[in-house]
N, CA, C and O of each residue as an XYZ file, in Angstrom:
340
protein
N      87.329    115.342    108.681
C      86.878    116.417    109.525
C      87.563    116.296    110.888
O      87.713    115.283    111.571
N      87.890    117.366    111.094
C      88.566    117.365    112.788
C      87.889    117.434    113.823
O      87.755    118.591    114.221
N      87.440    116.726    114.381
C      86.238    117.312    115.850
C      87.179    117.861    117.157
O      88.385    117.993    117.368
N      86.394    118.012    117.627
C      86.828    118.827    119.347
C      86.492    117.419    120.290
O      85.590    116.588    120.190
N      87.274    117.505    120.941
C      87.195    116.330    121.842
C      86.553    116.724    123.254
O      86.952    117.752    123.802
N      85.424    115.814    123.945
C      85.024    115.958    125.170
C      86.114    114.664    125.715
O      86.389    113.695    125.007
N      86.677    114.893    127.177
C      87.161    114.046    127.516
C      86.282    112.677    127.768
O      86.623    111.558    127.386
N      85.372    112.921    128.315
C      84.702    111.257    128.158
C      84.251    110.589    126.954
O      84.016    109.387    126.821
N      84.130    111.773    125.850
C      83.959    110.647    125.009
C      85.154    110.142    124.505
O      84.958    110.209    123.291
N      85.884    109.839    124.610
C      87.051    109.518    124.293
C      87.408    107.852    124.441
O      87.007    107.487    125.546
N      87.872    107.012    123.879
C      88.258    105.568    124.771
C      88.969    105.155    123.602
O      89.133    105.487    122.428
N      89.390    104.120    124.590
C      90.476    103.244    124.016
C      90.620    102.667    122.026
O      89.811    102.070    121.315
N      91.898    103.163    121.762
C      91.443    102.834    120.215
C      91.352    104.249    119.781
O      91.541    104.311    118.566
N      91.159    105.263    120.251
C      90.620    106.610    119.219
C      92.032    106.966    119.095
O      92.998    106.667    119.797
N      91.890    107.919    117.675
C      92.936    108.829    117.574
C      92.576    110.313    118.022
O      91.555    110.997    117.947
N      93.880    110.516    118.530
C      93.646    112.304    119.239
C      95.060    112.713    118.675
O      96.171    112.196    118.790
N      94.524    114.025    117.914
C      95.339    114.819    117.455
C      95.809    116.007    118.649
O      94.979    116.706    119.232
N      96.876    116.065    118.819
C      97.151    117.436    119.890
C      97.638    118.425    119.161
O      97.611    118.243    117.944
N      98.103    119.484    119.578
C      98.871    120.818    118.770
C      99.450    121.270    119.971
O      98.637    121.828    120.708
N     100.915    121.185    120.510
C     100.948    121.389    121.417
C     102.342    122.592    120.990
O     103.122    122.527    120.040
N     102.254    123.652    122.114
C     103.039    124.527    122.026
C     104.361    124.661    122.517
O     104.551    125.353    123.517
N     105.434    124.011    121.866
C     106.691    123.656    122.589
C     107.845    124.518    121.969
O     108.998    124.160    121.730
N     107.334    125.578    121.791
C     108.134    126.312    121.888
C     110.055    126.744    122.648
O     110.219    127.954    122.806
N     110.799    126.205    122.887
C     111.443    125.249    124.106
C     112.950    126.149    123.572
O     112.777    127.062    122.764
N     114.300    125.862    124.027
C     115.554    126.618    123.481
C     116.137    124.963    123.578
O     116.096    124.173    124.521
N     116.673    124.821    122.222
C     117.599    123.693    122.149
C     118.816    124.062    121.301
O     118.988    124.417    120.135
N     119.805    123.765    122.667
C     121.298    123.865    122.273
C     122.076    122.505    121.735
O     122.015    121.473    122.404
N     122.477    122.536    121.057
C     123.534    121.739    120.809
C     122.586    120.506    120.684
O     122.726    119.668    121.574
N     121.803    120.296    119.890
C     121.203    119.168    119.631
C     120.326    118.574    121.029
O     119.965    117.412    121.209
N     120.112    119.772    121.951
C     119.563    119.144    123.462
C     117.931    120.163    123.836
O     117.730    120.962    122.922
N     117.028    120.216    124.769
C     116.135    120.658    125.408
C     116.859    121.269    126.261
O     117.674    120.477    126.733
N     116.979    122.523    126.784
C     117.378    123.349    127.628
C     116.665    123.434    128.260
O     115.507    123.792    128.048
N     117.346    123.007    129.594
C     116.101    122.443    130.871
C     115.327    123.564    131.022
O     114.126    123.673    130.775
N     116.439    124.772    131.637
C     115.778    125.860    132.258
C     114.574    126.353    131.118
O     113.996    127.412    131.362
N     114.217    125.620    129.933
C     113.032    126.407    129.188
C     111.681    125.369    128.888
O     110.792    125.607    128.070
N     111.786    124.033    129.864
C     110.971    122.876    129.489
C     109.757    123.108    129.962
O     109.099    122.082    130.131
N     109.088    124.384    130.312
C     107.797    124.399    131.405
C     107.285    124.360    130.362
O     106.148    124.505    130.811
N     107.064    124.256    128.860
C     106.230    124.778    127.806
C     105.820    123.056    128.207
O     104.931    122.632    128.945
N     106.555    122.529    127.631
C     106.702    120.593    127.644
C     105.556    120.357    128.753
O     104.421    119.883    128.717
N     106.792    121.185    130.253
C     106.254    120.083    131.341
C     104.396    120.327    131.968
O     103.695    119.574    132.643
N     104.039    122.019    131.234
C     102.786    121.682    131.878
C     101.372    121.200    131.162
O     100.197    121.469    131.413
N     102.142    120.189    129.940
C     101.521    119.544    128.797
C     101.514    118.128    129.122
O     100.664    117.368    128.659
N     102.684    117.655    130.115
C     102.587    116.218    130.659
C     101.581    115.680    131.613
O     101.486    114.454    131.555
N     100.865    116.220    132.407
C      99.370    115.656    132.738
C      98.428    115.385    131.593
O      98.127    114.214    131.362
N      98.098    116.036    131.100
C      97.353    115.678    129.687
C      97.508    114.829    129.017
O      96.527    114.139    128.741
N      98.622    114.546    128.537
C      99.334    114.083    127.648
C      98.909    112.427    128.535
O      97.873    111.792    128.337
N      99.712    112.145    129.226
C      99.601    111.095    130.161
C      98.006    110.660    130.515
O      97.643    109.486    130.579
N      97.133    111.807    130.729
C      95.971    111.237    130.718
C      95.565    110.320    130.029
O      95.068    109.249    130.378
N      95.842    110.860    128.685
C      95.126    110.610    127.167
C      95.981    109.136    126.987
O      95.401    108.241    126.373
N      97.147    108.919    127.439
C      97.987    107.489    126.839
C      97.393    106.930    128.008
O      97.646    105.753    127.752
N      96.644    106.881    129.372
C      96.519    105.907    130.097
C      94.751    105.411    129.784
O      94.111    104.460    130.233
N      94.390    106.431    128.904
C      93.152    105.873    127.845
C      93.278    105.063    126.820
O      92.329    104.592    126.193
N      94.293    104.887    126.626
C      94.932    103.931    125.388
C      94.684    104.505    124.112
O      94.614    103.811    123.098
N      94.552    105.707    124.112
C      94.147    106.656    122.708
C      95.294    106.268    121.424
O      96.201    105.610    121.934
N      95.439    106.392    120.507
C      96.021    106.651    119.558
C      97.176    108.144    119.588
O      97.237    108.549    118.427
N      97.921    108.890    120.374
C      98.168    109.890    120.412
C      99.195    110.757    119.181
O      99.919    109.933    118.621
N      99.349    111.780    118.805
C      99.614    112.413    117.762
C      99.945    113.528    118.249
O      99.050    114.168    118.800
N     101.107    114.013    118.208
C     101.890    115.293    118.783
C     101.892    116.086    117.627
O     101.958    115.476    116.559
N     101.831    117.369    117.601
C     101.925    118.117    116.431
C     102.759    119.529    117.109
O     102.325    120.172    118.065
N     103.561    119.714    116.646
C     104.072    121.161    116.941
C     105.085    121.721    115.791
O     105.050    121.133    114.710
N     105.874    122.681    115.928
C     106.792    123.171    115.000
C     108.587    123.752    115.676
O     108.627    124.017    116.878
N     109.051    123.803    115.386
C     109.886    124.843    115.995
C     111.209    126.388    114.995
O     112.213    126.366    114.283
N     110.317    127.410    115.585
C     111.306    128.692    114.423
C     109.940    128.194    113.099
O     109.038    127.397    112.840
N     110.854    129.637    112.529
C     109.990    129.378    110.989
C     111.257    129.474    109.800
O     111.948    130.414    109.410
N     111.212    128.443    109.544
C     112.222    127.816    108.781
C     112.091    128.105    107.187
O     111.280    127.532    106.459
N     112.924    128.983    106.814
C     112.428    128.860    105.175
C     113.371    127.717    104.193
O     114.596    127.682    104.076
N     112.835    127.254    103.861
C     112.925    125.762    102.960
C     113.007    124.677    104.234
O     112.190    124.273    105.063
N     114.586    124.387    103.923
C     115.015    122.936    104.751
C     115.803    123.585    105.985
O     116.398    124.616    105.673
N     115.894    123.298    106.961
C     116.806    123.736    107.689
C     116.949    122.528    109.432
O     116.208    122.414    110.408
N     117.878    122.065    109.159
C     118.316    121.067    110.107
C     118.200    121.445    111.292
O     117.326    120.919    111.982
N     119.042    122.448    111.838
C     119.218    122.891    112.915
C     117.590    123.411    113.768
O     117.532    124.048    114.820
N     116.179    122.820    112.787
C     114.978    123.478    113.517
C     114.219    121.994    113.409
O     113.145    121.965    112.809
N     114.812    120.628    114.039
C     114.248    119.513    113.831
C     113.941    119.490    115.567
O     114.549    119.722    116.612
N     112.737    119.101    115.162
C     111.881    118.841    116.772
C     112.283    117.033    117.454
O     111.729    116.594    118.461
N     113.222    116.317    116.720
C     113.844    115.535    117.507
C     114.105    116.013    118.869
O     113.527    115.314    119.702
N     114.647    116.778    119.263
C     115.242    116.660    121.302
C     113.924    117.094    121.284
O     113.621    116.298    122.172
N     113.011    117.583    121.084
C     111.523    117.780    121.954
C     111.148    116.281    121.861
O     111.101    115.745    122.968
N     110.888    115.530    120.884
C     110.413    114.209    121.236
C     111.165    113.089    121.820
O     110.702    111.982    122.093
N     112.604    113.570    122.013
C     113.894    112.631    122.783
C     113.122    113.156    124.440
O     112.822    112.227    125.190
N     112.847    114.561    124.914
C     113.064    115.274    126.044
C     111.201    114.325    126.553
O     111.112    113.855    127.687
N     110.143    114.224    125.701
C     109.166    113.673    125.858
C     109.396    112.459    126.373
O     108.907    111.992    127.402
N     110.348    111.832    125.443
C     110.087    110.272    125.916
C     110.714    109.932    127.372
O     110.182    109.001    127.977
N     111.543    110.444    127.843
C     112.223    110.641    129.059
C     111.172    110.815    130.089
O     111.024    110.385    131.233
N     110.677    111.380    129.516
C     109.460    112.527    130.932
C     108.422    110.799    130.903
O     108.578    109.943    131.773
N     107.679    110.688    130.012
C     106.409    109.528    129.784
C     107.008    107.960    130.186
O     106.272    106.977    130.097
């Protein structure tokens, strides 16, 4: 079952699922700066929740891809994350 999270109940050790909307333009295998506000106004949060020592879990998508398609891999969103954290 999925619950809704109150921030205090929350502590160290839990898992938190996010769904976050990163929607973003990546060229050439990169995060296109000029489109990172989706990212950047998800990094307070985000940071909250890891200085709780949560378990954290990013979930997003990018395009709607029918079958396999390489060119729609959310690698540079989680390369462009780890930079920022």
């Amino acid at each position: 079952m999925i619950k809704t999270y109150s921030y205090k109940s929350i502590k160290a050790g839990d898992r938190v699922l996010m769904r976050i909307n990163a929607n973003v333009s990546i060229t050439r295998g990169k995060v296109s700066e000029s489109s990172t506000h989706r990212i950047d106004i998800l990094l307070p949060e985000i940071k909250r929740l890891l200085r709780k020592r949560v378990k954290l879990v990013l979930m997003t998508h990018v395009g709607r891809p029918i079958g396999s398609d390489g060119s729609l891999t959310t690698k540079p969103i989680a390369y462009y994350l780890s930079k920022k954290l």
